[in-house]
C-alpha positions as CSV (number, residue, x, y, z in Angstrom):
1,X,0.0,0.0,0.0
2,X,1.0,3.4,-1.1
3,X,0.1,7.2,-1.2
4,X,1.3,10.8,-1.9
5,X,-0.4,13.6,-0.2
6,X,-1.2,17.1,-1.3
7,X,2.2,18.0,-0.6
8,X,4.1,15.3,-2.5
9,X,5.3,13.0,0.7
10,X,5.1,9.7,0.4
11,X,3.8,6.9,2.6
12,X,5.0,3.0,2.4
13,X,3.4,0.2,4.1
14,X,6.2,-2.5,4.1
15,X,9.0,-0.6,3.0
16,X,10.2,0.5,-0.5
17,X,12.9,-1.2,-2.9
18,X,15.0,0.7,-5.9
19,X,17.9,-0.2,-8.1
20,X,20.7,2.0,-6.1
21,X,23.5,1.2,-3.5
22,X,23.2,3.9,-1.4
23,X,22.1,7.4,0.5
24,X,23.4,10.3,-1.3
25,X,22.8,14.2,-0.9
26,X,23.0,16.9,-3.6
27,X,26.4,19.4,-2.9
28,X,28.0,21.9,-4.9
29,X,31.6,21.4,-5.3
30,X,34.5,23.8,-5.8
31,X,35.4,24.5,-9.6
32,X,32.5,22.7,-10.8
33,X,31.1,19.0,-11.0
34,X,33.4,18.6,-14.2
35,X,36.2,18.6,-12.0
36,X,35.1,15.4,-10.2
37,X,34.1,11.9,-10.6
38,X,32.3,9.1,-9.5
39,X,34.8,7.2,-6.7
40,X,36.4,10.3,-5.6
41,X,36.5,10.8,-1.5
42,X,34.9,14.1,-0.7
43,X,35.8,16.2,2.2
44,X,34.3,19.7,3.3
45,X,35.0,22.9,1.6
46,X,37.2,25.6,3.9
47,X,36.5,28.3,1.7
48,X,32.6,27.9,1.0
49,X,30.0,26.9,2.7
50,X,28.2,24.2,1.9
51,X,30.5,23.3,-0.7
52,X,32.8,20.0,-1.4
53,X,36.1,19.3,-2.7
54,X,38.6,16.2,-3.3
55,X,40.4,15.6,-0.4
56,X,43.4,16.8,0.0
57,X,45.6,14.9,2.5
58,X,46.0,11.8,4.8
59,X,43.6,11.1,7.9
60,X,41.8,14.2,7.0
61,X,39.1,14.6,9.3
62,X,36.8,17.1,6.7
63,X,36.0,14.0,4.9
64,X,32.2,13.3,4.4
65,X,31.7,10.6,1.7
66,X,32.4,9.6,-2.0
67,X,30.9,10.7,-5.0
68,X,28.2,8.3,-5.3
69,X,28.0,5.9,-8.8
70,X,24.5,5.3,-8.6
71,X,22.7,6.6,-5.1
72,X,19.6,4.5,-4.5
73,X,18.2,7.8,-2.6
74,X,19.7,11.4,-3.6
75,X,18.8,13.9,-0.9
76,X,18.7,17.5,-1.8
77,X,17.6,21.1,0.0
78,X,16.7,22.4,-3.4
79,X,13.1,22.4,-4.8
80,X,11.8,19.8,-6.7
81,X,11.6,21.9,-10.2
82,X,15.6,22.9,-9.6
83,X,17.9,21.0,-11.8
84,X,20.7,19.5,-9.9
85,X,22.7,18.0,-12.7
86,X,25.5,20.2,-11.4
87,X,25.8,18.9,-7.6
88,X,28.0,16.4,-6.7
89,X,25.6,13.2,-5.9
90,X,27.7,12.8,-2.4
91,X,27.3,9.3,-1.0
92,X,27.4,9.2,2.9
93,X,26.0,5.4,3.7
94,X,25.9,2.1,1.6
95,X,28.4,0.2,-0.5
96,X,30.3,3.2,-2.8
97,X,33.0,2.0,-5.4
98,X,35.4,4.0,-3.5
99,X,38.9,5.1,-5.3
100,X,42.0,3.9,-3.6
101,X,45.9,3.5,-3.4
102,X,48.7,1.7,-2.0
103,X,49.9,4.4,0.1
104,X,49.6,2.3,3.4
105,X,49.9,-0.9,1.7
106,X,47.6,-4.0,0.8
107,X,44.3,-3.3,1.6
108,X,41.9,-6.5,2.6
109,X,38.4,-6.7,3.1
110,X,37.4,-5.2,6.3
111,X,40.5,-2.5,6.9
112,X,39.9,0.4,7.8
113,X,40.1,3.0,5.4
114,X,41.1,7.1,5.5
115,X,42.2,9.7,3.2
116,X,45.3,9.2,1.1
117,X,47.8,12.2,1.0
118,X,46.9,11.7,-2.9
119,X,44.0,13.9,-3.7
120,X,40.2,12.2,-3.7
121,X,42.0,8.8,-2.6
122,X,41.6,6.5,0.6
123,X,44.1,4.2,1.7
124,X,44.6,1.7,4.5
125,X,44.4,3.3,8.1
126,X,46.7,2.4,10.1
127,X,45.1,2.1,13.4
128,X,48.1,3.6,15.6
129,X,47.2,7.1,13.7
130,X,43.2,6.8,13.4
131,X,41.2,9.3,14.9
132,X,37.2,10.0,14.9
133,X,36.2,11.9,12.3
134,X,38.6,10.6,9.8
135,X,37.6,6.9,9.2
136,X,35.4,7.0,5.3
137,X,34.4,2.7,5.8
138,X,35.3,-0.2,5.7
139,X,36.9,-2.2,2.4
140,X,34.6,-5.2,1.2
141,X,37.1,-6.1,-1.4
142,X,40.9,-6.8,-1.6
143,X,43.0,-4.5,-3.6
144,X,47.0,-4.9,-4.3
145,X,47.4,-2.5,-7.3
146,X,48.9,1.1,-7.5
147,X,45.7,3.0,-7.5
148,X,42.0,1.3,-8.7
149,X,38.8,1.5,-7.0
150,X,37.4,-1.2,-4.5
151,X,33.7,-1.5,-3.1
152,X,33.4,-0.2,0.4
153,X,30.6,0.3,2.8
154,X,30.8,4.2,3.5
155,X,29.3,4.9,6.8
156,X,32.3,8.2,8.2
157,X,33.2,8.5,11.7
């Protein structure tokens, strides 16, 4: 069972199902979506607010997600008419294919992973230098190569 009210909510009985991975919200990002793409690890604008960049720099504790492949649910503040082709779909929970290097070595399903010093990478955490804030999620594949991207269940904290 289903509705939409007068004001365009909707209400599930028994849950809904759709073809994405994950939760994403709509940000703008500095220079311009062009700049970006899908798999890059996201961390908060200094200069603007509301605004997202590449990360830029290990254990970085402005990181906030991944630029979502294909968000099962795309948040947004904007109105429903607004086009939003130019945000930055931002993934912040579910399984992202995240890109990564071999910074801190070998990565295995289940490490731990952070931002790499190389720009809108993660790496390997090594637990010894983790802090809150800075942990994106956790690997769900293994990954030996330079650089490459890897499934992993974003969930930052």
């Amino acid at each position: 069972m289903a509705r939409i009210d007068d004001n365009g909510k909707g209400f599930f009985n028994g849950g809904t199902a759709n073809s994405g991975a994950d939760l994403a919200e709509a940000f703008d990002a500095t220079g311009g979506i062009l700049l970006y793409e899908p798999g890059d690890v996201m961390a908060i604008a200094t200069n603007t607010d509301r605004t997202i960049e590449k990360s830029a720099g290990a254990y970085s504790s402005l990181v906030v997600g991944v630029y979502a492949t294909k968000p099962g649910v795309l948040l947004t503040e904007e109105h429903i008419d607004t086009d939003i082709s130019s945000k930055v779909p931002l993934g912040v929970v579910g399984v992202i294919p995240t890109k990564v290097c071999n910074e801190n070595g070998p990565i295995h399903r289940g490490d731990i992973l952070v931002t790499a010093s190389k720009p809108g990478y993660a790496m390997k955490a090594d637990l010894n230098l983790l802090k809150p804030g800075q942990a994106i999620g956790k690997a769900l594949q293994e990954f030996t190569g330079e650089t490459g991207k890897i499934k992993v269940l974003v969930n930052v904290r």
